[in-house]
N, C-alpha and C positions, 0 to 999 in steps of 0.2 A: 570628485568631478573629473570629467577626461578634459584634457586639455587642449584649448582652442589655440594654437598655432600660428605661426605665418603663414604653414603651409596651408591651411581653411583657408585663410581668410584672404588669400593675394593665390589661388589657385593657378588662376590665367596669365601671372607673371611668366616670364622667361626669363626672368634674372636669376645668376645663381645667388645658392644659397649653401649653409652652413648644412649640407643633408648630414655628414656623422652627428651634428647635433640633437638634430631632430631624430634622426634612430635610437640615440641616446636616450631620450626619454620616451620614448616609447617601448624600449627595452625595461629601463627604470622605473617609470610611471605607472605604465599602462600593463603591460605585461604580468606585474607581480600582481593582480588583481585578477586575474584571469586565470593564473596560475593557481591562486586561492581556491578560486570556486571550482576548480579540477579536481584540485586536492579535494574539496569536501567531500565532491561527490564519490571518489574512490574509497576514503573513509566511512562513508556514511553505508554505501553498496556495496563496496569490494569489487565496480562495475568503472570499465571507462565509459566516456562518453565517446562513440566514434566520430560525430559531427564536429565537438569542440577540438578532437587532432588534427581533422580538416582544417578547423579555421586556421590553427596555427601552423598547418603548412602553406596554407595559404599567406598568413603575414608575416613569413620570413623569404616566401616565394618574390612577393613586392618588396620588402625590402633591399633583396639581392638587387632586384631591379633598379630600386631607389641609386641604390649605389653605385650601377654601373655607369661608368665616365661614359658610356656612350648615350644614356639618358639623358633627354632636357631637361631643363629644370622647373621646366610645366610638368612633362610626364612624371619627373621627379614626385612632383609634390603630388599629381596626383595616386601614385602609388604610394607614397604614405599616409596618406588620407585612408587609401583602402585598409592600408594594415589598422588603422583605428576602428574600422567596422567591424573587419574579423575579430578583433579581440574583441569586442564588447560582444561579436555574438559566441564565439568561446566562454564568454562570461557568463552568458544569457543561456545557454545550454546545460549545462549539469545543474541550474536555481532550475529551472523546467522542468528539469528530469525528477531532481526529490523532491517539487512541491505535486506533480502527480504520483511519485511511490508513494507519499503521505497521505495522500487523498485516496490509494490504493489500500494502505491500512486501515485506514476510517472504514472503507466498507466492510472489509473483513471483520471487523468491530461490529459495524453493522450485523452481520451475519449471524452473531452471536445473542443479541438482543432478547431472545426466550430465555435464554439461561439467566440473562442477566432480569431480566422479568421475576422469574422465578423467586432471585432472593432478593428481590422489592426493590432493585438500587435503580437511582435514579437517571435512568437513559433514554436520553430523547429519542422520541418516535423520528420512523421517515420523515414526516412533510417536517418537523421543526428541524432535525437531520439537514434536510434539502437548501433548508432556510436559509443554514448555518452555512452552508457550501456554495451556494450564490456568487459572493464578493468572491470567492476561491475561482473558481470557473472563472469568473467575469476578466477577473486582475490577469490568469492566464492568458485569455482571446488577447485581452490589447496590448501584452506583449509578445503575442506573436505578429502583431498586427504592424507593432512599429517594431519591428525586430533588426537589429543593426543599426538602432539609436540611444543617445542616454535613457529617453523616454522607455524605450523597454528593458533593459536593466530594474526599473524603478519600478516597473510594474512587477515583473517576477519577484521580484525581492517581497511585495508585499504577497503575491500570491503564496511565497513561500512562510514567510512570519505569521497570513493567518491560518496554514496548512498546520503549520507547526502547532500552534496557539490549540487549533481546534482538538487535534489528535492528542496531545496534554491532558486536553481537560477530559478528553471522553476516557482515556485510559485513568484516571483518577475518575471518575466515578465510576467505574466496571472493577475497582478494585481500592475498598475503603483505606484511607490510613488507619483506624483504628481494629486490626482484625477483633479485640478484645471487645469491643463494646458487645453488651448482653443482649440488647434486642438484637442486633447483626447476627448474631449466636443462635439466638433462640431459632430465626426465623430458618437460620440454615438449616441447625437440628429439626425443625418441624418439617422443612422440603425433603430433607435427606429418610424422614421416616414414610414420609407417603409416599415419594419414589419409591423407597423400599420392599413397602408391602406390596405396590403396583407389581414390579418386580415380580415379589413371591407369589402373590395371586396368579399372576402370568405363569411362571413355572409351571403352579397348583395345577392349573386347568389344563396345559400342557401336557402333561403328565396322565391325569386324570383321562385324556382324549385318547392318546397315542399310545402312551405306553404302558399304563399300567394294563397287566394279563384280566381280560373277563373273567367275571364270577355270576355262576350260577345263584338260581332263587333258591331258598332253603327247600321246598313243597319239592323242586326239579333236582337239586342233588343227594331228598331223601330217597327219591324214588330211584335216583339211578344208583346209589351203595346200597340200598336192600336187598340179600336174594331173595331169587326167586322161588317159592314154592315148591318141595317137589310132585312129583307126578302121582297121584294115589293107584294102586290096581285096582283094575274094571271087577266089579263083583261078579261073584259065578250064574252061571245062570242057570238054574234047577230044572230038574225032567220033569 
């Protein structure tokens, strides 16, 4: 949970206050959390996020401010408050980012569906597909919606658990654990011969169209290797 403060909760005071403390934990606290979901996202894409180094130049930008002695200790708090947004939307940016590259892999998954047709395994069609993707989309909108509050943290989190959840299970059944099993087998070896022949058929008629050299009827190339006749002499013609 992020931490509700003095600085929340007595914003409009002008009394001071302990600010290194509060930078403290929000250095401590809040920070190493935001810091997390960075990392994932670097792990998972090998991609930063540009918007979450925004945030967090943005919440050491407040900070700096927090701490300048020439700050009141109203603006104080309210520039620590700020850095509490930034991070949670530091947070909230790279969970956003891989619950749509996930939802990016599903269709490519999608894509493949004939093949996976083909050797009988069991892959939901589009609409039960779409079905499944519903809560995903949905849990996205509303955290962008409340974006810069716990409330969306919480949403993305789940948009990303059932991104996750869903992309698992589709990649498990487009690819059986048991390759061994006999009907899995059979069914393959029976696709892989009809392809095949198709295939060869194709070739055949290819072949047959284009390239193989014409041949003459047999009637047509007796007649043209026969010679020809030769000529008799004209009989004489008597007085």
């Amino acid at each position: 949970m992020w931490i509700d403060s003095s600085v929340s909760s007595d914003l409009v005071s002008d009394s001071e206050f302990d600010r290194s403390l509060e930078v403290s934990k929000i250095l401590t606290e809040d920070y190493p959390k935001a810091k997390a979901a960075i990392l994932k996202l670097e792990v998972y894409t090998g991609k930063r996020s540009e918007r979450a180094v925004y945030e967090l130049r943005d919440t050491f930008d407040h900070i700096a401010s927090a701490l300048n002695p020439e700050t009141t200790p109203a603006a104080a708090r309210g520039h620590l408050l700020e850095c509490r947004t930034h991070l949670r939307r530091a947070m909230v940016e790279p969970i956003e980012y891989l619950a749509e590259a996930i939802l990016i892999e599903i269709e490519a998954l999608m894509k493949k569906k004939w093949r996976l047709d083909l050797l009988c395994l069991p892959f939901p069609d589009r609409h039960a597909l779409d079905a499944q993707m519903r809560p995903i989309a949905d849990a996205i909108v509303e955290g962008r919606r409340t974006k810069g509050s716990e409330e969306s943290l919480t949403h993305m989190d789940r948009a990303l658990e059932l991104a996750t959840a869903l992309r698992d299970d589709l990649l498990k059944k487009a690819k059986p654990d048991k390759w061994h099993d006999r009907m899995f087998a059979l069914r393959t070896l029976a696709v892989g011969v009809v392809v095949g022949g198709l295939f060869g058929l194709g070739l055949k008629i290819g072949y047959d169209r284009w390239l193989k050299p014409p041949q003459m009827k047999p009637a047509v190339e007796e007649a043209v290797m026969k010679p020809s006749p030769a000529a008799s002499p004209a009989p004489a013609v008597g007085h």
